[in-house]
C-alpha positions in Angstrom: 89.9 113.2 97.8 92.3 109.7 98.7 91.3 107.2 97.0 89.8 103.9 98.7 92.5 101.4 99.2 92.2 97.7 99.2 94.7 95.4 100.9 97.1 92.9 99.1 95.6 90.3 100.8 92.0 90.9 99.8 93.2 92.3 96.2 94.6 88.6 95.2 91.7 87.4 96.9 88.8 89.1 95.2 90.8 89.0 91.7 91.7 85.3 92.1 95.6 86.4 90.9 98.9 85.0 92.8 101.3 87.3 94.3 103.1 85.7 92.1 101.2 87.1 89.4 100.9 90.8 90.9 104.8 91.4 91.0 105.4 90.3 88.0 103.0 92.6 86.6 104.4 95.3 88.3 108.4 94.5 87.2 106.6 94.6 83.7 105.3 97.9 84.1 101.8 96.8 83.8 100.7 98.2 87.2 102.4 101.6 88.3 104.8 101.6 91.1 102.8 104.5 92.9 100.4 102.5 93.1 102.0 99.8 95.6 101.2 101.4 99.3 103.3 100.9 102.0 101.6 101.3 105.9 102.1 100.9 108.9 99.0 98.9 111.0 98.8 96.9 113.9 100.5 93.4 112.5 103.4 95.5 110.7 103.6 97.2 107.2 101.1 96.0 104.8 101.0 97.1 101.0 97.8 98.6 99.8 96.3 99.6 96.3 94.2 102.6 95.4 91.0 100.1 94.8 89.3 101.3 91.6 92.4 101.8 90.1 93.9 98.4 90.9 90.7 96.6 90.4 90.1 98.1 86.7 93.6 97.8 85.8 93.5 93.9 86.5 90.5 93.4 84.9 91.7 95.1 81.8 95.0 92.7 81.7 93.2 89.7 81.9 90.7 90.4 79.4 93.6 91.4 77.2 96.6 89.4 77.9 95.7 86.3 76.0 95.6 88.3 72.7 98.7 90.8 73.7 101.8 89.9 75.1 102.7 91.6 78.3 105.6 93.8 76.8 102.5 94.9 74.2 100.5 95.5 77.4 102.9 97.8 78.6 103.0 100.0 75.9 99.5 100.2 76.0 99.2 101.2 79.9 102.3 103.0 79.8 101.1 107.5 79.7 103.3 108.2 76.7 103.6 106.4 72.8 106.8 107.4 71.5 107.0 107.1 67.5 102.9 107.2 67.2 101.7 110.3 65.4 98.5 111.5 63.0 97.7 114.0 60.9 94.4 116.5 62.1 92.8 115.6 59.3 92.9 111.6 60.0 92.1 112.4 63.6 88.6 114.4 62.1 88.0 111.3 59.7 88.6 108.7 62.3 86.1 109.8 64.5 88.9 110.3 66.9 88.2 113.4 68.2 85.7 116.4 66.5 86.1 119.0 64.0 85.3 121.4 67.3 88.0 120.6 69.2 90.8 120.4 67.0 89.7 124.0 65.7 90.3 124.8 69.9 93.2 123.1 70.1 94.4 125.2 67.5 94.0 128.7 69.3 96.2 127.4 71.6 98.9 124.9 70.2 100.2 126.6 66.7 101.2 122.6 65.9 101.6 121.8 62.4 99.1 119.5 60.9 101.1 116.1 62.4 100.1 115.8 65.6 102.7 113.6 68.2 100.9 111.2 70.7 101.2 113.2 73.5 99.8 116.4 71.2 96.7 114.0 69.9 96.2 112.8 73.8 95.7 116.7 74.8 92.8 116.8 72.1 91.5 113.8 73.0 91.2 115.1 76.9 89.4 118.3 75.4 87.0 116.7 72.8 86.2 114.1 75.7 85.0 116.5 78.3 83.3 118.5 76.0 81.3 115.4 74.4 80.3 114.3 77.5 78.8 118.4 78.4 80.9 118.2 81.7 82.9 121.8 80.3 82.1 124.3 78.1 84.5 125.6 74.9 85.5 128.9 77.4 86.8 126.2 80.0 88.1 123.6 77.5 89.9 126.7 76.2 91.2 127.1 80.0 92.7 123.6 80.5 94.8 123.6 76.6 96.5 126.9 78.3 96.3 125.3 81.7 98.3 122.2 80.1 101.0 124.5 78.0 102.2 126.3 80.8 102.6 123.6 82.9 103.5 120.1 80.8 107.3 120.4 81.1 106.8 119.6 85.0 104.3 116.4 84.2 106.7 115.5 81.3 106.5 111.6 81.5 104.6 111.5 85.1 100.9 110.2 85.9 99.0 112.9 86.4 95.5 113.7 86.6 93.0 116.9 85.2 90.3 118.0 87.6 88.1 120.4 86.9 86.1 122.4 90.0 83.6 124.5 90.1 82.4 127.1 92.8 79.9 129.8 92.7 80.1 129.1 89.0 83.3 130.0 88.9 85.4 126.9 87.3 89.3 126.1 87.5 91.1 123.5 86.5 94.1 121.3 88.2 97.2 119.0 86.5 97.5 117.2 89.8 100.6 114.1 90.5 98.8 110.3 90.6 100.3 110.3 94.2 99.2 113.4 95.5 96.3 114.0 97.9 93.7 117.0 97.4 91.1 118.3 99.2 88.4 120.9 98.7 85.7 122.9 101.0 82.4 121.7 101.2 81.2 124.3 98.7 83.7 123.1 95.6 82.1 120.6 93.4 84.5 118.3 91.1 82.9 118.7 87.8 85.4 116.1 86.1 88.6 114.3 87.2 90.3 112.3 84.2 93.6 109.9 84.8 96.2 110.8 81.7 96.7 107.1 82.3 93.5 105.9 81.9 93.2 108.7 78.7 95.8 107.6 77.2 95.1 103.6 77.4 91.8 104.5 75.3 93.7 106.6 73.0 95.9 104.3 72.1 93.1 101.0 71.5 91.0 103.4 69.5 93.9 104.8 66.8 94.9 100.9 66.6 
C-alpha cells in the first residue's frame, strides 16, 4: 500500500513554492524528513514526496503561515506536545472527544483524571473512528491494548493505525510512516489514520 509519489520538480511546480522555500521548510521541521525520497531513474537520483501527504501538508502551511510563525507551525505538525495536558472532564465539556470513549479509554489506561497530550491523542484516535462507525467499541477496545503494549517502540516516531478486516475478522496495525505494507486481495483496510495528521487536529481543536 506505497503511497503515490510526486517529483520535486512537479511538486514546486504544481504548489507554485521555490526550492528555496521547500528546504527551508523541512530544516524547520515543518515537512518530515521521511518524507524527502531519494531514487535512482534514468537522469540520476531525483527526490520524491509521498503526494497526498506532501500536497496537504503545503497547503496547510500556507493557509496558516501568515497568522503563525514557522517555529509555531512546527509545534503544531510536530506528533508530540510536551507541557499540553487536560483534565477528562474538560475533554467531555469541550466536545473534544465523547463521554463513550473516555469511559473505554478507561478499561484500559488506569490514568488519573489529567490526561498528557499523547494520553488525550490516544482518545482522540478512539472517539474518531468510532464517530465516524468505521470500528465498533469491541475493536476500539482492541487498538487502546494494541497501543499499550506497543507505544514504547513508536515513542516519538510517525506512525500510522490501520485497521483490516477479513472474513469479519478485524486486526489492527501501529505501522512506521516509512514502512511499506501489503495485504491479499481478500483483506479490506477498514481505516488508516496518520498520528501526524491526528495529532495536527488535536492540537487546533484544544487551542
Amino acid at each position: 500500500m506505497e503511497q503515490e509519489l510526486i517529483s520535486k520538480k512537479e511538486l514546486l511546480e504544481l504548489t507554485g513554492i521555490s526550492y528555496g522555500q521547500l528546504y527551508r521548510w523541512k530544516r524547520k521541521n515543518l515537512i518530515p524528513e521521511e518524507w524527502f525520497v531519494r531514487k535512482s531513474t534514468y537522469t540520476g537520483q531525483e527526490t520524491f514526496f509521498p503526494r497526498q501527504s506532501i500536497l496537504a501538508r503545503i497547503d496547510k502551511i500556507k493557509n496558516m503561515k501568515d497568522d503563525l510563525s514557522l517555529d509555531e507551525l512546527a509545534d503544531v505538525f510536530s506528533p508530540v506536545a510536551d507541557g499540553l495536558s487536560m483534565t477528562k472532564q474538560e475533554l467531555m465539556q469541550r466536545n473534544i472527544v465523547s463521554s463513550t470513549s473516555i469511559e473505554l479509554y478507561g478499561k484500559t489506561f488506569q490514568d488519573g483524571p489529567l490526561l498528557p497530550f499523547n494520553r488525550i491523542l490516544h482518545v482522540y484516535l478512539l472517539d474518531k473512528l468510532l464517530q465516524s462507525g468505521e470500528i465498533n467499541l469491541d475493536e476500539g477496545n482492541m487498538m487502546l491494548r494494541t497501543i499499550q503494549e506497543n507505544e514504547a517502540k513508536f515513542e516519538n516516531k510517525n506512525w500510522s493505525l490501520v485497521f483490516i478486516r477479513k472474513m469479519g475478522v478485524s486486526s489492527v496495525l501501529m505501522i512506521a510512516a516509512t514502512a511499506e505494507y501489503a495485504f491479499d486481495s481478500g483483506t479490506k483496510i477498514v481505516a488508516r489514520i496518520s498520528i501526524a495528521s491526528a495529532s495536527e487536529e488535536l492540537k487546533l481543536r484544544i487551542n
